[in-house]
C-alpha positions in Angstrom: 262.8 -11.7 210.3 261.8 -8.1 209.5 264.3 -5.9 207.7 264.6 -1.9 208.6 266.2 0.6 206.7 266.9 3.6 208.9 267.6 7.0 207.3 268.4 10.2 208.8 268.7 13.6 207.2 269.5 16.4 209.7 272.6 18.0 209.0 272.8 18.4 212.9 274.8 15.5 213.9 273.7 14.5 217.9 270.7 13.8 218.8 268.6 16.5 220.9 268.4 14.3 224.0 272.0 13.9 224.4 273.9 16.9 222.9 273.0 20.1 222.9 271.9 21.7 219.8 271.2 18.3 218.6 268.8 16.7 216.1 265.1 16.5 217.2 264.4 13.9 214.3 267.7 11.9 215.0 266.4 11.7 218.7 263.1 10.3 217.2 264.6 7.7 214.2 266.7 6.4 217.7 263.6 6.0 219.5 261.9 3.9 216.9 265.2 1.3 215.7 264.9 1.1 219.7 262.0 0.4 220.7 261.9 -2.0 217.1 265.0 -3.7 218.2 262.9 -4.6 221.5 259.7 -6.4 219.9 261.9 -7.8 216.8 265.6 -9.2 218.2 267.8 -10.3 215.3 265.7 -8.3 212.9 268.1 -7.1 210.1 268.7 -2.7 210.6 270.1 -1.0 207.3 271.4 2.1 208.2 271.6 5.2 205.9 272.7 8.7 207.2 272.2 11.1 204.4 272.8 13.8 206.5 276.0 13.5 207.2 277.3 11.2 204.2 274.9 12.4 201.4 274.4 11.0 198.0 275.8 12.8 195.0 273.2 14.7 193.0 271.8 14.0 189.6 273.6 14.9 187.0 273.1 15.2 183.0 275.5 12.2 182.8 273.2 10.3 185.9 270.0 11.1 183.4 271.5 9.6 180.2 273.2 6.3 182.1 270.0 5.6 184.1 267.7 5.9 180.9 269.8 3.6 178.7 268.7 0.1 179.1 271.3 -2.1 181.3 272.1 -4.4 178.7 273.3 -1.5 176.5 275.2 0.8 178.9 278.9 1.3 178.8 281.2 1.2 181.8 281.0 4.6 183.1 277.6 4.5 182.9 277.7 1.7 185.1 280.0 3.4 187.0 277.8 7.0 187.6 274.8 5.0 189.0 277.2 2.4 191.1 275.5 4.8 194.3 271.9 5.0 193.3 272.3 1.3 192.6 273.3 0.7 196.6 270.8 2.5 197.9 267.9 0.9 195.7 269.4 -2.1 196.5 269.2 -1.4 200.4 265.6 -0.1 199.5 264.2 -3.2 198.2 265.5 -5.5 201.4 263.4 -3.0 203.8 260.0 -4.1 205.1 260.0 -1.3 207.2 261.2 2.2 206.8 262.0 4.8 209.5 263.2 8.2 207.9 264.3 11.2 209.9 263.1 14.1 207.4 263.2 17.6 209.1 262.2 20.4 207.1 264.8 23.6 205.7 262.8 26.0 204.4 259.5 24.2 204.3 260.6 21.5 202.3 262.9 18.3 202.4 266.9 19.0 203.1 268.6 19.0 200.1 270.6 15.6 201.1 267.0 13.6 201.6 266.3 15.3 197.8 269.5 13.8 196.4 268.6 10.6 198.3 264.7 10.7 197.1 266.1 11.6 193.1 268.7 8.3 193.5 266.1 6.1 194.3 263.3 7.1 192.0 265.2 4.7 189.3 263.3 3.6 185.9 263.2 0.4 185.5 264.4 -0.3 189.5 261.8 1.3 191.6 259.3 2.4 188.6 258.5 1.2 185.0 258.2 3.3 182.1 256.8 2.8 178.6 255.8 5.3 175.9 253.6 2.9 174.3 251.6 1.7 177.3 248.4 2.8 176.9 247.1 6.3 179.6 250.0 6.3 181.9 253.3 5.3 180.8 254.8 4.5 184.3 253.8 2.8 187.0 255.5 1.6 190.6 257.6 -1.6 191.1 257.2 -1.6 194.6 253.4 -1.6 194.9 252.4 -5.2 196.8 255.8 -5.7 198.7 254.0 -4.4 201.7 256.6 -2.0 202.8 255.4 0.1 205.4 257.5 3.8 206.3 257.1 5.9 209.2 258.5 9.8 208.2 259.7 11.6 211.5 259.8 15.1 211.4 260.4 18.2 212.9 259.9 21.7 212.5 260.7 25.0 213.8 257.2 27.0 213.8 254.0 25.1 214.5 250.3 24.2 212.6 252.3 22.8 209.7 249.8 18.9 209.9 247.0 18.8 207.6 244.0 20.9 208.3 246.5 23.1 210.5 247.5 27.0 209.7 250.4 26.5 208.0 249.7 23.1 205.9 249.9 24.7 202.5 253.8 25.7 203.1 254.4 22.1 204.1 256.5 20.6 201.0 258.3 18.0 203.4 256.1 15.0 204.3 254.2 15.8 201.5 257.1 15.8 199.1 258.3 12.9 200.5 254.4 10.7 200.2 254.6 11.8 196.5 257.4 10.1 195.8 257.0 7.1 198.2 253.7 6.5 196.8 255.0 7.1 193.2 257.0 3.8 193.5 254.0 2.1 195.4 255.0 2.6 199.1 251.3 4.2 200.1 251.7 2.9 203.6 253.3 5.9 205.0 252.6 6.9 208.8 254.3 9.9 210.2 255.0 12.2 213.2 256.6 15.4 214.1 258.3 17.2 216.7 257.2 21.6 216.4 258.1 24.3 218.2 261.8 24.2 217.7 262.3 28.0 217.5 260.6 28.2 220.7 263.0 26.1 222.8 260.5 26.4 225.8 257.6 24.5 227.0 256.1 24.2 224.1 258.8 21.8 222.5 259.3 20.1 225.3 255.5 18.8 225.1 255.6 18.4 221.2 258.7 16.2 221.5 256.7 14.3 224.0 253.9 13.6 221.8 256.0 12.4 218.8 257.8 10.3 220.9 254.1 8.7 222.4 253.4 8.3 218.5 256.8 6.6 217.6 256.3 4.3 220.7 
């Protein structure tokens, strides 16, 4: 049984296929957990909607909990990284990951950032040790095999690699740093363009991410 953690981001609520206005990358995270649910029934689906529900950000207090080893941490610290320790926990059942990552202002939303900064935990998702020798972190996650597919969307076009835009593109991107930081290097993505446009244009870009989801 495969386990999938799906994670959307939009702060649009609907998805664009069924309400208007709605979210192009919620339309395309639906697509994938359905055409999953077809080729794996009674496969287990996580679902996380940072969009709507988002974590709380790090704080100074987040920082000095999350850096003090477990054995020595009092309640509250506990307490402040009761969150980040649910969604790591949700993390490390995946075996697949579908996230919905749209990008504001040519980078991730600021709720996929809070998510990204809760889940980057030391000793949880990445080790760290001053006296290692070169490096003094390294992933956790590297050899699970956890595969992610990053769906996004985006209101201009020529943001892929090799395309016009590509240097102002800080969402994918952003978000294969940080995957790849804890070891997930299996990242395969897609993207909806042409937003802005709401013409022809979309219409076939939508098309083509949903041929790549399928």
């Amino acid at each position: 049984m495969t386990s999938l953690l799906h994670i959307d981001a939009s702060a649009r609520p609907g998805r664009s296929d069924r309400v208007p206005h709605g979210s192009h990358t919620r339309r395309l995270t639906a697509r994938f957990v359905e055409r999953w649910n077809a080729l794996r029934p009674g496969g287990e689906l996580i679902r996380r909607d940072v969009g709507l529900h988002p974590p709380a950000p790090v704080t100074g207090e987040w920082i000095h909990a999350a850096f003090t080893p477990d054995s020595a941490r009092e309640p509250w610290m506990h307490k402040v990284l009761a969150e980040s320790d649910s969604l790591v926990d949700e993390l490390l059942r995946a075996e697949l990951i579908v996230i919905g990552a749209p990008m504001y202002n040519f980078g991730l939303p600021a709720q996929l950032k809070a998510y990204v900064d809760n889940i980057v935990r030391v000793g949880r998702t990445f080790g760290f040790d001053r006296s290692r020798e070169g490096v003094p972190y390294w992933p956790l996650l590297a050899g699970r095999g956890i595969r992610v597919a990053v769906l996004s969307s985006r209101g201009d076009y020529g943001y892929a690699e090799g395309e016009r835009f590509a240097h102002l593109n800080h969402a994918e991107p952003g978000l294969r740093a940080a995957l790849g930081y804890l070891g997930n290097t299996e990242v395969e993505s897609g993207a909806a363009e042409y937003a802005e446009c709401a013409d022809e244009r979309l219409a076939a870009s939508i098309a083509r991410a949903e041929a790549a989801v399928d």
